[in-house]
N, CA, C and O of each residue as an XYZ file, in Angstrom:
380
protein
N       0.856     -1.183      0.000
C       0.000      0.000      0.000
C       0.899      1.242      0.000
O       1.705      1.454      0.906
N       0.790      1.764     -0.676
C       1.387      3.214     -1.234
C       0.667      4.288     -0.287
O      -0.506      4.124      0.049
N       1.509      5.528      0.178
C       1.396      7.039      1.014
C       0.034      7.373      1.083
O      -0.813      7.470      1.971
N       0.110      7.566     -0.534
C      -1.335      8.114     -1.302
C      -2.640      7.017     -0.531
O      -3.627      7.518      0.009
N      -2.535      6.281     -0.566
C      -3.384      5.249     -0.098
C      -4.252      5.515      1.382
O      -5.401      5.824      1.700
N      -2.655      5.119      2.227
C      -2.755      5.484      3.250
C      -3.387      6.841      3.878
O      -4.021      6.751      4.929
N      -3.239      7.936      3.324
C      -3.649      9.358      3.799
C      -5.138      9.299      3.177
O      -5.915     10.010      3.814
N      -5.605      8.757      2.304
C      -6.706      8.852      1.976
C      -7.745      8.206      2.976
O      -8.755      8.704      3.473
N      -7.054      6.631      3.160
C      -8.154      5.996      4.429
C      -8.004      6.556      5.522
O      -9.003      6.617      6.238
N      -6.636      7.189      6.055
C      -6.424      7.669      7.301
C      -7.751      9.233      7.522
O      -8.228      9.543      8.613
N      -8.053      9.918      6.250
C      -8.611     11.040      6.550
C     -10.490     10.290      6.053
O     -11.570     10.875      5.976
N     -10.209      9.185      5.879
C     -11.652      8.715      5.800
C     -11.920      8.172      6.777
O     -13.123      8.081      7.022
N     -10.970      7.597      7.725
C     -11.649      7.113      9.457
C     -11.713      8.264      9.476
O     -12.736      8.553      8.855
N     -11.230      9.148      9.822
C     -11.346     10.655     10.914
C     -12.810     11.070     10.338
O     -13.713     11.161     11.169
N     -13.056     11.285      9.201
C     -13.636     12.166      9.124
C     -15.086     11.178      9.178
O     -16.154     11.722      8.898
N     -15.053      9.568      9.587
C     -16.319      8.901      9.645
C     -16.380      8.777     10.992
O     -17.494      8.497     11.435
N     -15.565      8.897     11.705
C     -15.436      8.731     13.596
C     -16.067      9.614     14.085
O     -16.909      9.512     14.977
N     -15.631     10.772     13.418
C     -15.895     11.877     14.132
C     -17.276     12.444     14.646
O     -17.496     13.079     15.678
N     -18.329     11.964     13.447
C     -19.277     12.581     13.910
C     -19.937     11.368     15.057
O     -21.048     11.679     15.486
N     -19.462     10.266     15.494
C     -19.998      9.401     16.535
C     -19.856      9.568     17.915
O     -20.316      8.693     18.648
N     -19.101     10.881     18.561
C     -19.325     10.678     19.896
C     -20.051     12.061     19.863
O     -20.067     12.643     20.947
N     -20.535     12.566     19.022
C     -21.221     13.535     18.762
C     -23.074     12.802     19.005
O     -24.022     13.110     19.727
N     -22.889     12.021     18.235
C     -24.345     10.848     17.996
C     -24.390     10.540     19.351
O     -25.336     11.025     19.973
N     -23.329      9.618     20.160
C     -23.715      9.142     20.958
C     -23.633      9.993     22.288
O     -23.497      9.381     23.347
N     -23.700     11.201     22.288
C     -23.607     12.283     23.327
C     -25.029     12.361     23.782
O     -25.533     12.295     24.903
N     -25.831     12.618     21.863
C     -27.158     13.052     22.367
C     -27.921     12.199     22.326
O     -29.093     12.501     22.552
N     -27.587     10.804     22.026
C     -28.118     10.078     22.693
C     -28.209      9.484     24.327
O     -29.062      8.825     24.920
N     -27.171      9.942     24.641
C     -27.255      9.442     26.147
C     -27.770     11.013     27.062
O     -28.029     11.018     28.265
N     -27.814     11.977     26.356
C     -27.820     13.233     27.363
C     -29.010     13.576     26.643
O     -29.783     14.134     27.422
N     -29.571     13.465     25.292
C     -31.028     13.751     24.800
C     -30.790     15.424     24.559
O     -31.735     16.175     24.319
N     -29.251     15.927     24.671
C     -29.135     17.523     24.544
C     -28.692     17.871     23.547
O     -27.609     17.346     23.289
N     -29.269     18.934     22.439
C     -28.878     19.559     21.791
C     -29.094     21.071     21.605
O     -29.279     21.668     20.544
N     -29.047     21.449     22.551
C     -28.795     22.971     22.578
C     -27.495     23.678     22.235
O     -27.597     24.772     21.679
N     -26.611     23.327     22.425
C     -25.672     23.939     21.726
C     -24.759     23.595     20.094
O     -23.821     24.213     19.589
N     -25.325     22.665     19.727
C     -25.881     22.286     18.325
C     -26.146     22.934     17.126
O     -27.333     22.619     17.203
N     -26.090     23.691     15.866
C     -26.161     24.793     15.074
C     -26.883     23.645     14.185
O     -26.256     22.723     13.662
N     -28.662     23.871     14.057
C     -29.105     23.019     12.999
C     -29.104     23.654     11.686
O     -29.720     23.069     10.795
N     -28.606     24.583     11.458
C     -28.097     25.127     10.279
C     -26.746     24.456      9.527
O     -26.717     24.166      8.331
N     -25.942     24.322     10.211
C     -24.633     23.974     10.009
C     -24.696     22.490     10.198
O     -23.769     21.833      9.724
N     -25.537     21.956     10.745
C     -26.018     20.822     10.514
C     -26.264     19.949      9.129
O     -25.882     18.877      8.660
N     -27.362     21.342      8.654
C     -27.930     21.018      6.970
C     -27.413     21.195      6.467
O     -27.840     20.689      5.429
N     -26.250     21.807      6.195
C     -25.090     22.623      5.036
C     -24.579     21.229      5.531
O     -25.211     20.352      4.942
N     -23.897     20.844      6.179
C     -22.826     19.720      6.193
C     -23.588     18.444      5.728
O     -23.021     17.661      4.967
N     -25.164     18.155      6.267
C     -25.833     17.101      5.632
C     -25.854     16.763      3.987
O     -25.637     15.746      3.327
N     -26.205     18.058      3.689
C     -26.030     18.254      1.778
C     -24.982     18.171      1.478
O     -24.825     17.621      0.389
N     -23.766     18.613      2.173
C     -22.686     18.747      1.771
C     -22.317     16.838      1.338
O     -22.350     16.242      0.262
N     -21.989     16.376      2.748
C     -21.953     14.795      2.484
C     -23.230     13.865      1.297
O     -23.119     12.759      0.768
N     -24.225     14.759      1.234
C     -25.573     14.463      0.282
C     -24.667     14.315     -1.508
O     -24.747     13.384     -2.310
N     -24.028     15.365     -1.595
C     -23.816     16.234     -2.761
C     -22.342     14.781     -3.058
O     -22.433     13.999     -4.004
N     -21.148     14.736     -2.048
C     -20.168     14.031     -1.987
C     -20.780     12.718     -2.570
O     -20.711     12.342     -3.739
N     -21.326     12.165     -1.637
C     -22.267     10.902     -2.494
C     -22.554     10.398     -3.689
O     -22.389      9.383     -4.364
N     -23.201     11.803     -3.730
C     -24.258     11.196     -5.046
C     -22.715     11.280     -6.505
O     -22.682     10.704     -7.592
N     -21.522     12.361     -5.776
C     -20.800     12.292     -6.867
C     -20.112     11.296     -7.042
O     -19.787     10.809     -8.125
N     -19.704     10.738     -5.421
C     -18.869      9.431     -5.459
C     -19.306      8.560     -6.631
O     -18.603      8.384     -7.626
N     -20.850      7.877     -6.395
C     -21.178      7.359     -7.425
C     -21.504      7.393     -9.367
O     -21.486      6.697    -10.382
N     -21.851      9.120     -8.706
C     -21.228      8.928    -10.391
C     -20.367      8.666    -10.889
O     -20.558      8.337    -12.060
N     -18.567      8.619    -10.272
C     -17.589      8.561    -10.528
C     -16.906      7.361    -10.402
O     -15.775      7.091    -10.807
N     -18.176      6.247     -9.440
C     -17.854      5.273     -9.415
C     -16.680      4.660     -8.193
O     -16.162      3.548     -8.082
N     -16.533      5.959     -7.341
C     -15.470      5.899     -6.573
C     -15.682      4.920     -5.147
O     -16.912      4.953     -5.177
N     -15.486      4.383     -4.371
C     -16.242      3.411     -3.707
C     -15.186      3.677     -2.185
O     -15.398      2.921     -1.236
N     -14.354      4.501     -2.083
C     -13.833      5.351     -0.912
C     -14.672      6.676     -0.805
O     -15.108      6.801      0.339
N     -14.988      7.580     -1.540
C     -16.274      8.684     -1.640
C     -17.105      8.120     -1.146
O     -17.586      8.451     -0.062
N     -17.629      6.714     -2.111
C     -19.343      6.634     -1.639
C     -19.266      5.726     -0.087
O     -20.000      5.844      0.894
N     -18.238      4.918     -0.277
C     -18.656      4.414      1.723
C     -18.731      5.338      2.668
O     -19.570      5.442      3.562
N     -17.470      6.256      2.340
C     -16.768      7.198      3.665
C     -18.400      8.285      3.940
O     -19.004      8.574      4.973
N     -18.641      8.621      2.535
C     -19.714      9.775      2.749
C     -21.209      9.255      3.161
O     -21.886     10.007      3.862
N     -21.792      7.899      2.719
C     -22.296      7.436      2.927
C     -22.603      7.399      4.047
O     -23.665      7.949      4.341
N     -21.754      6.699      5.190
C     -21.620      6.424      6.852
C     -21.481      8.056      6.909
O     -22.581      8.287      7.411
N     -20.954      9.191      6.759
C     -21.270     10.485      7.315
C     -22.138     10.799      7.075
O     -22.502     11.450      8.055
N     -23.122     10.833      6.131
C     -24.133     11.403      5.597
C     -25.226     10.835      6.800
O     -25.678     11.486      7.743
N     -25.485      9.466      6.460
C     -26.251      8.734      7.883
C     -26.168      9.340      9.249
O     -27.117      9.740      9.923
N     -24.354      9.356      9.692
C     -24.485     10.230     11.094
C     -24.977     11.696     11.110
O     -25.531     12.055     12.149
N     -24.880     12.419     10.301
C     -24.742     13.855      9.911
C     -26.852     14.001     10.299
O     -27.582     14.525     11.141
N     -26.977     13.217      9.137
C     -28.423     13.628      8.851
C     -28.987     12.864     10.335
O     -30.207     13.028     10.318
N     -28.577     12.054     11.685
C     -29.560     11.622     12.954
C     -29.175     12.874     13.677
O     -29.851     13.272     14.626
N     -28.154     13.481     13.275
C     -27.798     14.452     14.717
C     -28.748     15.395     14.178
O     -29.679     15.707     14.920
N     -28.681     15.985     12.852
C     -29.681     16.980     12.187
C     -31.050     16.787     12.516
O     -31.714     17.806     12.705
N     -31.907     15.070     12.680
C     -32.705     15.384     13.123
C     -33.066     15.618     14.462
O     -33.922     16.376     14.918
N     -31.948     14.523     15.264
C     -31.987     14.828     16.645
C     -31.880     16.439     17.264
O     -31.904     16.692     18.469
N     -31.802     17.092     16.571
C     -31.145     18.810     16.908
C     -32.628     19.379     17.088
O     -33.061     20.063     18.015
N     -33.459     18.792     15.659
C     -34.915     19.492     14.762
C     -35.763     18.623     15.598
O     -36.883     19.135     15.599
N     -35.756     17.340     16.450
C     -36.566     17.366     17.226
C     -37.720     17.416     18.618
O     -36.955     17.738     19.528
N     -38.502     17.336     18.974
C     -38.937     18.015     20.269
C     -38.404     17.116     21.230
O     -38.021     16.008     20.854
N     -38.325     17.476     22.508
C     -37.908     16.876     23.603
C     -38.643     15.134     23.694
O     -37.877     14.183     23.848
N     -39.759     14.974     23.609
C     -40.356     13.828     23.809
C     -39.989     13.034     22.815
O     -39.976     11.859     23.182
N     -39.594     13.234     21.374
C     -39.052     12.797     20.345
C     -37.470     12.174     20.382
O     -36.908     11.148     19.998
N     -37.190     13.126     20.911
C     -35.516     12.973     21.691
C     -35.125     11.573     22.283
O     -34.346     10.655     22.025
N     -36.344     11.986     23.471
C     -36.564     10.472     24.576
C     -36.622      9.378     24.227
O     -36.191      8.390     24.822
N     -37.624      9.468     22.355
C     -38.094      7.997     22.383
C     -37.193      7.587     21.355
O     -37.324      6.379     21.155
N     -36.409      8.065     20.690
C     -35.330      7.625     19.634
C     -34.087      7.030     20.896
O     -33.528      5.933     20.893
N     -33.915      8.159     21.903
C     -32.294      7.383     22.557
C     -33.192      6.568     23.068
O     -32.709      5.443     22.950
N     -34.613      6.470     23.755
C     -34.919      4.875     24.643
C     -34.840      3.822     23.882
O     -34.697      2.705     24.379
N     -34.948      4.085     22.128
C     -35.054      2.908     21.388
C     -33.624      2.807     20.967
O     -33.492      1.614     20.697
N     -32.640      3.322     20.790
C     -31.080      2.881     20.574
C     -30.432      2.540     21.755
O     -29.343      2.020     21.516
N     -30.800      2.676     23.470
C     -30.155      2.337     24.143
C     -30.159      0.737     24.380
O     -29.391      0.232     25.198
């Protein structure tokens, strides 16, 4: 395995890890108040947009890596957008 290789998967864990102790924060604390559901949706489309190009291009490091972000991206987005009782019953059903 060649440099090039390596830096590519190395910045595709990071950047698929990352959004999971984020996920599993508000799932165990049900808090998102300090949360920007704006910056939420820009980054959701953003990974939306990555996707859909991966596959046009056929690229299959694009479409996994963005794929698994897009998924985390878009629960925290809704977890952010929804009401408290909504909150409750999504982390009671993942815990």
């Amino acid at each position: 395995m060649d440099w090039v290789t390596i830096i590519g998967f190395g910045a595709a864990l990071c950047s698929t890890v990352s959004f999971m102790p984020q996920a599993w924060r508000i799932v165990k604390t049900r808090d998102t108040s300090s949360l920007s559901a704006p910056m939420y949706a820009i980054n959701t489309i953003g990974f939306l947009l990555w996707l859909i190009y991966g596959l046009m291009q056929g690229q299959w490091p694009l479409i996994l890596t963005n794929g698994i972000c897009l998924v985390l991206a878009a629960f925290i987005l809704m977890m952010t957008l929804a009401s408290s009782k909504q909150k409750a019953k999504i982390s009671d059903a993942l815990e």
